[in-house]
Structures are given as C-alpha cells and as structure tokens.
C-alpha positions as CSV (number, residue, x, y, z in Angstrom):
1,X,229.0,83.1,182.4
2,X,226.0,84.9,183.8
3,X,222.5,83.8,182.4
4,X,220.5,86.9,181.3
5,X,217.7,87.7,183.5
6,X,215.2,87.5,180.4
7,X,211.8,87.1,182.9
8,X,213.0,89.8,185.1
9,X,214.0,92.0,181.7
10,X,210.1,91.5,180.8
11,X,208.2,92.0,183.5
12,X,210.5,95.2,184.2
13,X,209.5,96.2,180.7
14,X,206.1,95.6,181.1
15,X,206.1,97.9,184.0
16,X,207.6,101.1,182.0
17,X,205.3,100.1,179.2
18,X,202.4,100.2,181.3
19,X,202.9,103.5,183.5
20,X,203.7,104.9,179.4
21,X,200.5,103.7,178.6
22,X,198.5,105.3,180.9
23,X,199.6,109.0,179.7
24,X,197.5,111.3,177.9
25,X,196.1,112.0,175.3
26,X,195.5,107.9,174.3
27,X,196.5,106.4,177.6
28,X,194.5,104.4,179.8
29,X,194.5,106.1,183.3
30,X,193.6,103.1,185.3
31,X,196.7,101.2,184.0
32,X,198.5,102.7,186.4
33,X,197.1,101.6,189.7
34,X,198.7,98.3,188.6
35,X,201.8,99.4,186.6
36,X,204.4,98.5,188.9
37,X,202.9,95.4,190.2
38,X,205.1,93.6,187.3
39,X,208.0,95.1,188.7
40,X,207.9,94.5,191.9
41,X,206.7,90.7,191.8
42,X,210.0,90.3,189.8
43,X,212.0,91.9,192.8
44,X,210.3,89.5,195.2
45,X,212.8,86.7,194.2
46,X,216.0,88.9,193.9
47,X,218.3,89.1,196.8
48,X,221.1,91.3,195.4
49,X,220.9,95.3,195.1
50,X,222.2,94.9,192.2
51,X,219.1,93.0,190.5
52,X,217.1,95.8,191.5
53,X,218.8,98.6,190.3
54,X,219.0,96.8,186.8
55,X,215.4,96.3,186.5
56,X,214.6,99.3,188.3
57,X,216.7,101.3,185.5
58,X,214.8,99.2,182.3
59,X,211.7,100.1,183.6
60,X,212.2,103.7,184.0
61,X,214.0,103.9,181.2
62,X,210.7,101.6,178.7
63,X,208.4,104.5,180.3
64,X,210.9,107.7,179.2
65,X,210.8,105.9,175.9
66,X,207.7,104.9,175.3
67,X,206.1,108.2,176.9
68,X,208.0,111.0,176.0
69,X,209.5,110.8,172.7
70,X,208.8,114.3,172.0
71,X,211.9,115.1,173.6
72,X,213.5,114.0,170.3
73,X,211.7,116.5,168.3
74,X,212.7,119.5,171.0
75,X,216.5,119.0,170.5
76,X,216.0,119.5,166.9
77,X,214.2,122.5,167.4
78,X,216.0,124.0,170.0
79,X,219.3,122.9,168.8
80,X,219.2,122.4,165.4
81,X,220.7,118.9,165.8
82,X,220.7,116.0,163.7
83,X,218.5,113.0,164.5
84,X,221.3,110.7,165.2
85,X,222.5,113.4,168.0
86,X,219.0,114.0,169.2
87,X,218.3,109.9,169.4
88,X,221.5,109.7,171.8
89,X,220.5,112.8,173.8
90,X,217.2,111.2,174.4
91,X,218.5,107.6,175.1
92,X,220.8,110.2,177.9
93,X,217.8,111.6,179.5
94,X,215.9,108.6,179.7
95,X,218.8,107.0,181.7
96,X,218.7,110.0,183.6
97,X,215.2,109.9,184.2
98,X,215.2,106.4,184.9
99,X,217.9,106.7,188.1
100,X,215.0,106.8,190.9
101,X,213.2,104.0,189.8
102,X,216.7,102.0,189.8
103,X,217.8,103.4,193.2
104,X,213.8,102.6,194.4
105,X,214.2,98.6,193.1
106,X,217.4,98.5,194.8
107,X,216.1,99.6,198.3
108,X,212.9,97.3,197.7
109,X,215.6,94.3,197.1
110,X,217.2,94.9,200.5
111,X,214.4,96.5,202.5
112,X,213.0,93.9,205.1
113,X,209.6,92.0,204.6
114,X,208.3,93.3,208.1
115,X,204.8,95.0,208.5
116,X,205.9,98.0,207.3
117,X,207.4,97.4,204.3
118,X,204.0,98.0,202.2
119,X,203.3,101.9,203.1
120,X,207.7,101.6,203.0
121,X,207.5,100.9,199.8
122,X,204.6,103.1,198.4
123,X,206.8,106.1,200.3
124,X,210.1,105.4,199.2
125,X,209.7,105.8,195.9
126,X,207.5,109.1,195.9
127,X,210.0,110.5,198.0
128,X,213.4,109.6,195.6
129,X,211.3,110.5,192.3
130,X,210.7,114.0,193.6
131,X,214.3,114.2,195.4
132,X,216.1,113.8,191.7
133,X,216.0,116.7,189.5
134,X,214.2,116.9,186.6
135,X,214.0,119.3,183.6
136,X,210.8,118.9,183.4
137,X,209.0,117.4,186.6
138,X,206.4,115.8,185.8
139,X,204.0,112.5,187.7
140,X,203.5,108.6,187.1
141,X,199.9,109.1,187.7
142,X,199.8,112.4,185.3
143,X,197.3,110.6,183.2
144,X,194.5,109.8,186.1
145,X,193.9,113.9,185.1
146,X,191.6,112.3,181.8
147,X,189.8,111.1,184.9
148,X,189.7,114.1,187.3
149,X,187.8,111.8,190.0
150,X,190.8,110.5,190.5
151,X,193.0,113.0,191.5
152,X,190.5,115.2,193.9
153,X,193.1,113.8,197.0
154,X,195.6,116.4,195.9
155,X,193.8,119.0,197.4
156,X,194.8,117.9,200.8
157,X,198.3,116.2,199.8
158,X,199.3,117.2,196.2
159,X,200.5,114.9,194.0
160,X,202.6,113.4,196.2
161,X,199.5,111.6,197.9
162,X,198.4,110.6,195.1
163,X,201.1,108.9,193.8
164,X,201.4,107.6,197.5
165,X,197.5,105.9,196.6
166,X,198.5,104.7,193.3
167,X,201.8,103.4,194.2
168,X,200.2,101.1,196.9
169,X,197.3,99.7,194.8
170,X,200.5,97.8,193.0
171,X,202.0,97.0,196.4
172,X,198.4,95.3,197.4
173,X,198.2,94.2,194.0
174,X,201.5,91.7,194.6
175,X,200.9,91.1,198.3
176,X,197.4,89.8,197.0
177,X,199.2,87.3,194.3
178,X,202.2,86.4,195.9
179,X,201.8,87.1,200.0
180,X,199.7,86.0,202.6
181,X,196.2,86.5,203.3
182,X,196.1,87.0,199.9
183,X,192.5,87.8,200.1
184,X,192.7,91.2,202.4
185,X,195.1,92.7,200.3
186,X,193.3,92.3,197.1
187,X,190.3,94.0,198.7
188,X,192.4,96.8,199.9
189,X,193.7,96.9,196.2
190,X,189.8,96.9,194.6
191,X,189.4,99.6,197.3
192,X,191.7,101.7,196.2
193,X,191.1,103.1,192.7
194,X,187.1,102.1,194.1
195,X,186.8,104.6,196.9
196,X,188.9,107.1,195.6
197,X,186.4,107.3,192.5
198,X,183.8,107.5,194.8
199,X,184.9,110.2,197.0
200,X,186.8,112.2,194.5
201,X,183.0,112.6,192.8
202,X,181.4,112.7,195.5
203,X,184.1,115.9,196.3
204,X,183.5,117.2,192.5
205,X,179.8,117.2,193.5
206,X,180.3,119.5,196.7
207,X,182.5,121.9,194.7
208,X,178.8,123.0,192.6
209,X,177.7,125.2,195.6
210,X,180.5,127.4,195.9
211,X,180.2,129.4,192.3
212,X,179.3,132.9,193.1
213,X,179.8,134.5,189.6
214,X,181.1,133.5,186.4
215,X,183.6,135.2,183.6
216,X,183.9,134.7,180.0
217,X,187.0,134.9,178.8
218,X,188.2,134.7,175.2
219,X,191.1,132.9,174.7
220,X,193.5,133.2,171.5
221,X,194.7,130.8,170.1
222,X,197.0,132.3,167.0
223,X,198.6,128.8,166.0
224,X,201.5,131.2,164.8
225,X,204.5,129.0,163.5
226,X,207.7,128.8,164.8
227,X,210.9,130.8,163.7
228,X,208.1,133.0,161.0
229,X,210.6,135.9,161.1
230,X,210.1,139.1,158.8
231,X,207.9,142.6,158.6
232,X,205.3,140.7,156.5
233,X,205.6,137.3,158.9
234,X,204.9,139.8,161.8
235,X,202.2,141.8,160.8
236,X,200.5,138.0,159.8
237,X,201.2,137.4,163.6
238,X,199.5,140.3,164.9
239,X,196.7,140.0,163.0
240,X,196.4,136.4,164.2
241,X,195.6,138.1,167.5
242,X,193.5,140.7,166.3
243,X,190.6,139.0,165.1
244,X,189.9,136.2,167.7
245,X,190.4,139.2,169.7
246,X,187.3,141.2,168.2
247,X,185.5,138.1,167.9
248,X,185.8,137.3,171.5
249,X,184.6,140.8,172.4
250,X,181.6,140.5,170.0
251,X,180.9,137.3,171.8
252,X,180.3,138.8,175.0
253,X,184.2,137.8,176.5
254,X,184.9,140.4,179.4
255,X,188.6,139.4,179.5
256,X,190.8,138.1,176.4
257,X,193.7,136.2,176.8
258,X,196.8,135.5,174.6
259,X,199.5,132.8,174.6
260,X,203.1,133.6,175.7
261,X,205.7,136.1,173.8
262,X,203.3,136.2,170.3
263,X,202.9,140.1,170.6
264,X,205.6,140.3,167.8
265,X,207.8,142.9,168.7
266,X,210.1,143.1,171.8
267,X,208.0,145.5,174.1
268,X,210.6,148.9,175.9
269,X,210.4,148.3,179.9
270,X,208.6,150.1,181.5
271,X,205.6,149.6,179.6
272,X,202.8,152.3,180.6
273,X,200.4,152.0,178.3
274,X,199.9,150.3,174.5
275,X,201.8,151.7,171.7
276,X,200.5,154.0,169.9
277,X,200.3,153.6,165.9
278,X,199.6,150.6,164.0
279,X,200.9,147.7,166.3
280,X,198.6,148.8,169.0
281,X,197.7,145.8,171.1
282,X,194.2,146.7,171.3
283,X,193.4,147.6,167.7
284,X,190.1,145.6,167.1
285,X,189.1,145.2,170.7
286,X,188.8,147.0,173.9
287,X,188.6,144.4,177.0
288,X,190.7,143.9,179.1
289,X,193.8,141.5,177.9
290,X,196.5,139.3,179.1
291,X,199.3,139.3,176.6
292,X,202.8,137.7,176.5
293,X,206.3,140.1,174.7
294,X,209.3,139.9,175.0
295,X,210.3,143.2,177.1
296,X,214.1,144.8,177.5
297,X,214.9,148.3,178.8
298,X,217.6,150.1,177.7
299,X,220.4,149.0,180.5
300,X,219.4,145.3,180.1
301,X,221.8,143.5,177.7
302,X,218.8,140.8,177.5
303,X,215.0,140.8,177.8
304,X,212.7,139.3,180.0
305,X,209.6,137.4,179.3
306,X,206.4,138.9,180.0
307,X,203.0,138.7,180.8
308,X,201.0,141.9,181.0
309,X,197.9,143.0,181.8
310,X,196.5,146.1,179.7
311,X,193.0,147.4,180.6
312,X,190.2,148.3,178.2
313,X,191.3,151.7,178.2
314,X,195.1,150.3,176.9
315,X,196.7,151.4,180.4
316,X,199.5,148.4,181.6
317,X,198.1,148.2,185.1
318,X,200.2,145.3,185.7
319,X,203.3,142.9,184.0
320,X,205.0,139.3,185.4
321,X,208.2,138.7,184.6
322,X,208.6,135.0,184.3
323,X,210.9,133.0,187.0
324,X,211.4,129.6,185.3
325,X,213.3,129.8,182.9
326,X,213.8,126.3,180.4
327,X,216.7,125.5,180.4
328,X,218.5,126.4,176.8
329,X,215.5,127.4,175.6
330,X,215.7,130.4,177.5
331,X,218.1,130.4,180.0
332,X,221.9,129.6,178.8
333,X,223.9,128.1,181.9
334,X,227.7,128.6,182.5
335,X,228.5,129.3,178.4
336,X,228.6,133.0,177.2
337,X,224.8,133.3,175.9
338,X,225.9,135.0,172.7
339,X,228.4,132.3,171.7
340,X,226.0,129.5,172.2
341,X,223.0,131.3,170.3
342,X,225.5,131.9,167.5
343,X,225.7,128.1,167.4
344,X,222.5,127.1,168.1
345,X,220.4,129.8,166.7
346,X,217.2,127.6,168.6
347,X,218.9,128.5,171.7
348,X,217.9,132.1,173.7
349,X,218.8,133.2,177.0
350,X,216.9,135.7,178.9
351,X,216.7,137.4,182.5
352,X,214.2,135.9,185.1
353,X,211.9,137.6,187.0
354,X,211.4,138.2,190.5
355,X,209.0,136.5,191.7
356,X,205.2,135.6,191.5
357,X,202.2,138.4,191.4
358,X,198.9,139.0,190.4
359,X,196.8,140.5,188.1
360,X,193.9,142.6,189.6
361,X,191.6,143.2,186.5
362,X,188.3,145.2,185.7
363,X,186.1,142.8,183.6
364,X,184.5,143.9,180.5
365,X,184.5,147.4,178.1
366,X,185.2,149.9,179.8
367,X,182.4,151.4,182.5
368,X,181.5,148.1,182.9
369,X,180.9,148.3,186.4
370,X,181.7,144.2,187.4
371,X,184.0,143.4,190.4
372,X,187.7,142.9,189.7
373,X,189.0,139.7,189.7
374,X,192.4,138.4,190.7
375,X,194.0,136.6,188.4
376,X,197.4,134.1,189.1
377,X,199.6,134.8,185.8
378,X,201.8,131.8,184.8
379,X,204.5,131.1,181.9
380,X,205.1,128.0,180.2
381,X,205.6,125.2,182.2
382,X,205.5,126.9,185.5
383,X,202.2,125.3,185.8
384,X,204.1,122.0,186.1
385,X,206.0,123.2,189.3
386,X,203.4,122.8,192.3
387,X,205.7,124.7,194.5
388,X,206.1,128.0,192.5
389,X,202.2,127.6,191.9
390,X,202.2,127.5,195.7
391,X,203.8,130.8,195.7
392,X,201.8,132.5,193.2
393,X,198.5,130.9,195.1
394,X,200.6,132.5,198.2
395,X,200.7,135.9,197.3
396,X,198.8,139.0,199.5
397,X,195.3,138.9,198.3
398,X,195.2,135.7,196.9
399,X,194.0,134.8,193.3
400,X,190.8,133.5,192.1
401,X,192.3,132.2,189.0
402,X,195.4,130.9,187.3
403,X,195.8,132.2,183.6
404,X,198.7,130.3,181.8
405,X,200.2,131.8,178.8
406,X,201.8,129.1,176.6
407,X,203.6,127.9,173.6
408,X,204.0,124.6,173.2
409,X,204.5,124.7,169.8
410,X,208.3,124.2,169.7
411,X,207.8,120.0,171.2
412,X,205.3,119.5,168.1
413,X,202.1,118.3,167.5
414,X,202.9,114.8,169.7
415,X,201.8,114.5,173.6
416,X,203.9,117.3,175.0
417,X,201.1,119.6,175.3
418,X,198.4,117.2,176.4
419,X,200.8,115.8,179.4
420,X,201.8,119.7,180.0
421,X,197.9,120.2,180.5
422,X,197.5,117.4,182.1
423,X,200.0,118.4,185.0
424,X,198.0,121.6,184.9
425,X,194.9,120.2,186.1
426,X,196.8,119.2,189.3
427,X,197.6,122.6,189.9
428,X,193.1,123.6,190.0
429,X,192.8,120.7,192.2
430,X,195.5,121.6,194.7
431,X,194.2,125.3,195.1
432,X,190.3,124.5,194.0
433,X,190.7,127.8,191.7
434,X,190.2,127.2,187.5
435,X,193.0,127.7,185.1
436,X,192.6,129.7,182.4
437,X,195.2,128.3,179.4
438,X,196.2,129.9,176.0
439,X,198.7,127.9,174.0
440,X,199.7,129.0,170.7
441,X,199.2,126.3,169.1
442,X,196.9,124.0,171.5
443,X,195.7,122.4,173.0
444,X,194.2,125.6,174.9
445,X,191.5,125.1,177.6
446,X,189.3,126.2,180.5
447,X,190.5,123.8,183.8
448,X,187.7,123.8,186.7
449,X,188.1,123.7,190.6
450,X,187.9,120.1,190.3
451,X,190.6,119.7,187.7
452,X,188.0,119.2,184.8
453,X,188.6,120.3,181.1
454,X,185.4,122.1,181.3
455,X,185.9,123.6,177.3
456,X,188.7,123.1,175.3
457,X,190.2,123.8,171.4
458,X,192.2,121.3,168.9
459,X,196.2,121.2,169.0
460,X,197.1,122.5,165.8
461,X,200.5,121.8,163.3
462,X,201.6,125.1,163.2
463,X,203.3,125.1,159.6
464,X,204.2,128.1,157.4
465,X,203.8,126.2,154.6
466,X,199.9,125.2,155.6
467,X,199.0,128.1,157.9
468,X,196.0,127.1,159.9
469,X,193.6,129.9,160.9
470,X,194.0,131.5,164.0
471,X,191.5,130.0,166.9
472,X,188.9,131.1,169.5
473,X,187.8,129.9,172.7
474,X,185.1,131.6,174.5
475,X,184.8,130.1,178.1
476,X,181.8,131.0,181.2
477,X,184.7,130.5,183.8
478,X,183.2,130.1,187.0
479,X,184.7,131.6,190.5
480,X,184.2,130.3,193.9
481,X,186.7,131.4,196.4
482,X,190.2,132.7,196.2
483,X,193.3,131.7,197.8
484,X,193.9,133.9,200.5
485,X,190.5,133.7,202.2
486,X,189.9,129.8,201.5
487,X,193.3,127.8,201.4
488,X,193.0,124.4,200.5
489,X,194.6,121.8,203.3
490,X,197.5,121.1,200.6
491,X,198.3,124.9,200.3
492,X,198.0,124.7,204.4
493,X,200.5,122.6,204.9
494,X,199.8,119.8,202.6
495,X,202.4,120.3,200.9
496,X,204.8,119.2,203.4
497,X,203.9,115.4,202.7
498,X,206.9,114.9,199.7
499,X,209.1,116.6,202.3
500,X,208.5,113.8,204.7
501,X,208.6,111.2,202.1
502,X,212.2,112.9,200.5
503,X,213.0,112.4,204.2
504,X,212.0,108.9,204.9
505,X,213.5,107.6,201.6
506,X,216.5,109.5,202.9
507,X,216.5,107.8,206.1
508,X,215.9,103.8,204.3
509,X,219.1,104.9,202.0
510,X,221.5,105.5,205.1
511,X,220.0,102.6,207.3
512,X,220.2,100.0,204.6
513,X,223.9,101.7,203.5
514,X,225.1,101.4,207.1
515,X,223.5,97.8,207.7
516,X,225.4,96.7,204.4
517,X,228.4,98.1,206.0
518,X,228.0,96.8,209.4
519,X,228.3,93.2,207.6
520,X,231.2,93.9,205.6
521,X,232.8,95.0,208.9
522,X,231.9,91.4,210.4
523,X,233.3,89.5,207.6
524,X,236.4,91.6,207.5
C-alpha cells in the first residue's frame, strides 16, 4: 500500500495558502514573490508526472479555497441554492481552477534541469494559467495592486510579465536553497521584488509631469439592495441617486457618475433624451452623467445592459451596450432563458452589445465652456478582461479615461469587490489612463495612471432591513494623455507576451508528451 505523501501534501498546501494570503483587502502582497517556492522544492524530489499533478492540483485548489470563498455566497444569490449545493459547486470550481497549476507541477516533474529550465519554468506556467478558461480571470499577483510599485512593469508587458517576475523570484528562491551557487541566485531573488520597487517608483515619479488638467467627478454610490422590487422600493432607489447627485454638483463635480443598471426602470431603445415627468434622470442636478438601465426596444424579446451618457441639457449623446456578459447572471447558455429564470428567479439573460466605444463628454453645467473629454465606458467585470480593455483603449480617438459602472453587490460584503478593484488597477497601469469606478455598493474609487487608489469610499452591506444611506465621492481626476496619441508599449504590442508564453507552454506539453512516447515505443 502506497504511503501518503504527507510532506509533499504540506508544503503544496502551504503554497495555495500563501498565494491566498497575499489577496486583497488583508493580504500581504510580498507573500507572493515566494509563494510557490514551497511547491516547487517539494517537486525537486518527485520523478513521476503523476506527483506533480497531485500537488500541483492541492495547491491550486488551498488558494481557490482560501481566497475566494465568496463564490459560495454568489450561487445563493444567483441561484437560489442551498448551502450544501453551493459548498459542492464551489469545491467544483476550485478543482476547476486548480487544473493549470496541476498540469504546470507535472511539466516541472518531467521538464529537464538544463540552463533553461528557470525562465522555463517561470513561462510555463503564465502561459497554461491564461490558456485555461476561467469565469472570472483573474492574477496570482492580483494583490501586489495594494502596492502599485509593484506592478508599474505591466505597462510594457501586462500582467503576464508580471507574473513572469513574481513567478521567478520563487524559482530563484529554491535554486538559492536547494541548487548550486546558491549564493547568485538568492541575489537575483533579493533583486527581484528590490529593483522592481525601485523602478516601479521611480516610474510613478515620472508619471507627475504629464497632468495637463484635472476633472472632478462625483461618483454615486446608492448602496441600493438587491432584489428591492416595488413602486415604493423604486422610487427609494431613485432617490438614492438624486441626492449624491445634487450634492456632487453643489460640490463643484463637472461629471457625475452612477453604478450599473440602478436607474430603476427598464429604459425604451432608442433613448434620445431623459424622460420627461417625475423619473427624470436629471431631477436635482444638471451635469453631465454616466448612468447604467436596463434598455429594450420594442422587437427585442430581451434587454440589453446599458451605460449612457446624458448631457447637462438631458440629451443621450451617447449609450454602450455591454459585451461581457456573466455567465447566468446575465447570459443563459444553451437552456431556453425563460425556463431557467422561472427556476432560478436569480438567473437573467440578456442581449450583448457590439462592441467597445466611447463617451465624448462636455464637462460641467451647461455653457461651461471646458474641453470634452473622452471617456472609456466599462460594465462589471469587463475591467478584469485586459483584452476587451485593449479594445476599448483601441478605439478611433482614443480615451483619456476608463469609467466602470458596477455592482458588486450580489458576491456580498467579503473580498469580491476589493480583488475586482484590485484587477482594475492593472487595467490604469497597462494604458497609463485613471479609472473612474462607481459600485453600488463599494468599494467605489478614483484609480491613477500609476494604478494608485488615489480616493476611495467604504464597501457597504446593502440590507433592506438596515438601509445604509446612499454615498458620495467627489474625486480631482487628473488627465495626462489619451490612448490614441500616447499608446503604452503593452497596448503596442505588449500584449503579445501571454501569446508567446500560451505558445511555449504549448510547445513543453507536446515535446515532453512525444518524449514520454518515444520511450514507451523503446520498451515495447
């Protein structure tokens, strides 16, 4: 009978629980520069593929668990389930989640200790974790963003070279403690998380020069609870954007901002201008504001959800429909949408929109006079998808800001939203333009060039049973470029580095697969 591997079991472990530990909003970023050390000093003594996938798969799975157990708390809502049902849907997407780390300590088991193997190893395992799909994509090192320093590389690689840095401050870690010339490696491993500090200030520092103006926005933050359905429940709602709205405007904001779909009546496509009696959009304020809605015309059998953009004067001079869609939560695969809602009445399904645009708006009352800026409207978690951020950043004219509408509300008041903002910040960093983000519930926040929470407000419990009072933050947003005329190296091409790593890992998987094969040949 086969011993169990108890030493390989614990350090494995110890790995997950120290990549979990290093997430926001309580984490300790620096854990992570030597998070998989444990890991992969336990793989130094395996010989079978096997080994490594079974640590590979504890450790991935220790840091789902640990990290993320608001995903428990989103299939209640959503679904309505049971917390035995939502306990075994979780344990299923750890697993899931788990499956690149396993496949990575597999390929480190059989890959070949030649010169190589260090950057090999650092590589390989950026480029399976971004090649397996994920509901929600998300980075090991998403909580370096408490310490923006950091992080300033992904302006020229994204997170992938970021990861690529953190990844091989473990490797140097364990070539220090258990390789030769034990001594270079640890001072490659000091240097690391040393120098990157260094530059990635000395990089913030630079940024100060480029600010040529600044905004104020006012962003709402209603803390409206979830599900608060009625004519009474709705009017509540809408005066929960009313008066941060008029406060905002008394404070000198020039555009107001609110959080996705809490306009609370389904908006008639097209949308020209604001409605006209009582639920009028601007009823205690006239700036210029960013507003989410559900929006249906009269052919669509579903809506879409929307982002518009109303002027002072209450003209819709612009709308985004949103592309990503969550899955379930508002995009119903293969199942008629109507059955499953009618099951799950958490469950919605709604059309997807085109594609990315922005937002040219006047600042300020109307007769203002101040230069339009361009603003990058995003839904949700598209903010976590670098690629469709990409695009938006892509689009003719460029943007000079990102403004995220949100509602976060829905994983409750746990890490959810703190890891959503901190993948945000990547975003600023990537395309050295600020984020602008109102969450219904919280946290919302102001996100500088260099990936810094420059102002931010509380998450709140939204409860109907303890109604908190609705929230303001006014922000001094300041503008430096935009992303047509200055591209950052990552939006250049940049980008292209977790292509080549996807490829490389691709290209270890086949050679070690047909060099495992090539023996079994000989022996047979």
């Amino acid at each position: 009978m086969r011993s169990v591997d108890w030493r390989g079991l614990a350090a494995a472990g110890l790995c997950g629980a120290l990549l979990a530990g290093s997430l926001p909003p309580q984490g300790m970023p620096g854990l992570v520069f030597v998070a998989m050390a444990p890991l992969l000093l336990a793989l130094r003594s395996r010989t079978a593929w096997r080994e490594g996938l079974r640590l590979g798969f504890v450790a991935g799975a220790v840091m789902m668990a640990i990290g993320y157990p608001w995903f428990v708390g989103m299939f209640q809502v959503f679904g309505a389930l049971p917390l035995w049902a939502a306990l075994l849907l979780f344990a299923a997407y750890c697993s899931w989640s788990a499956v690149p780390v396993a496949v990575w300590a597999a390929v480190i088991v059989a890959l070949p200790r030649t010169r190589a193997w260090p950057l090999l190893a650092a590589v390989s395992l950026v480029g399976l974790w971004w090649s397996w799909p994920a509901l929600f994509p998300f980075t090991v090192t998403l909580g370096l963003a408490a310490q923006p320093e950091w992080i300033q590389a992904a302006e020229l690689g994204g997170v992938a070279l970021v990861e690529l840095l953190v990844i091989g401050c473990s490797v140097c870690v364990v070539e220090a403690v258990a390789g030769r010339r034990g001594w270079r490696w640890a001072v490659v491993a000091v240097a690391i998380p040393g120098l990157g500090f260094g530059l990635g200030a000395w990089r913030i520092a630079s940024l100060e020069g480029e600010t040529t103006r600044t905004i104020r926005f006012g962003v709402v933050q209603p803390n409206i609870p979830l599900l608060w359905e009625g004519d009474a429940a709705k009017q509540a709602k809408l005066a929960r954007l009313r008066e941060p709205s008029a406060r905002a405007q008394a404070g000198g904001a020039e555009i107001v901002v609110w959080p996705e779909n809490m306009y609370p009546w389904p908006l008639d496509r097209p949308m020209l201008r604001d409605v006209e009696d009582e639920d009028r959009v601007l009823g205690r304020h006239a700036l210029p504001t960013l507003f989410g809605a559900g929006s249906i015309a009269d052919a669509d059998t579903y809506a879409h959800n929307t982002a518009f953009y109303m002027s002072a004067e209450g003209e819709i001079r612009g709308s985004y429909d949103k592309v990503l869609l969550v899955p379930l939560g508002e995009h119903i695969p293969i199942v008629d949408p109507d059955w499953a809602t009618a099951q799950m009445p958490g469950l919605a399904h709604n059309l997807a929109g085109a594609g990315p645009t922005r937002f040219v708006v006047d600042p300020g009352p109307p007769g203002s006079g101040r230069p339009a800026v361009s603003l990058g409207p995003l839904i949700c978690y598209e903010d976590v998808f670098a690629e469709f951020a990409r695009r938006v950043a892509g689009v003719d004219g460029g943007v000079e800001v990102f403004v995220n509408l949100s509602n976060d509300t829905w994983f409750g008041a746990l890490s959810e939203a703190y890891e959503h903002q901190a993948l945000a910040q990547f975003r600023s960093v990537e395309h050295r333009i600020p984020m602008v983000r109102s969450v219904n519930s919280g946290p919302s926040a102001a996100i500088d060039r260099a990936g810094r929470i420059v102002a931010s407000t509380p998450q709140r419990v939204a409860d109907r049973d303890a109604l908190v009072p609705a929230e303001l933050l006014l922000v001094d947003v300041a503008i430096g470029r935009d992303t047509e005329t200055a591209p950052t190296v990552f939006a250049r091409g940049g980008w292209l580095l977790v292509y080549l790593c996807r490829a490389i890992a691709l290209g270890l998987l086949l050679q070690l697969w047909w060099r495992r094969r090539r023996v079994e040949i000989v022996r047979h």
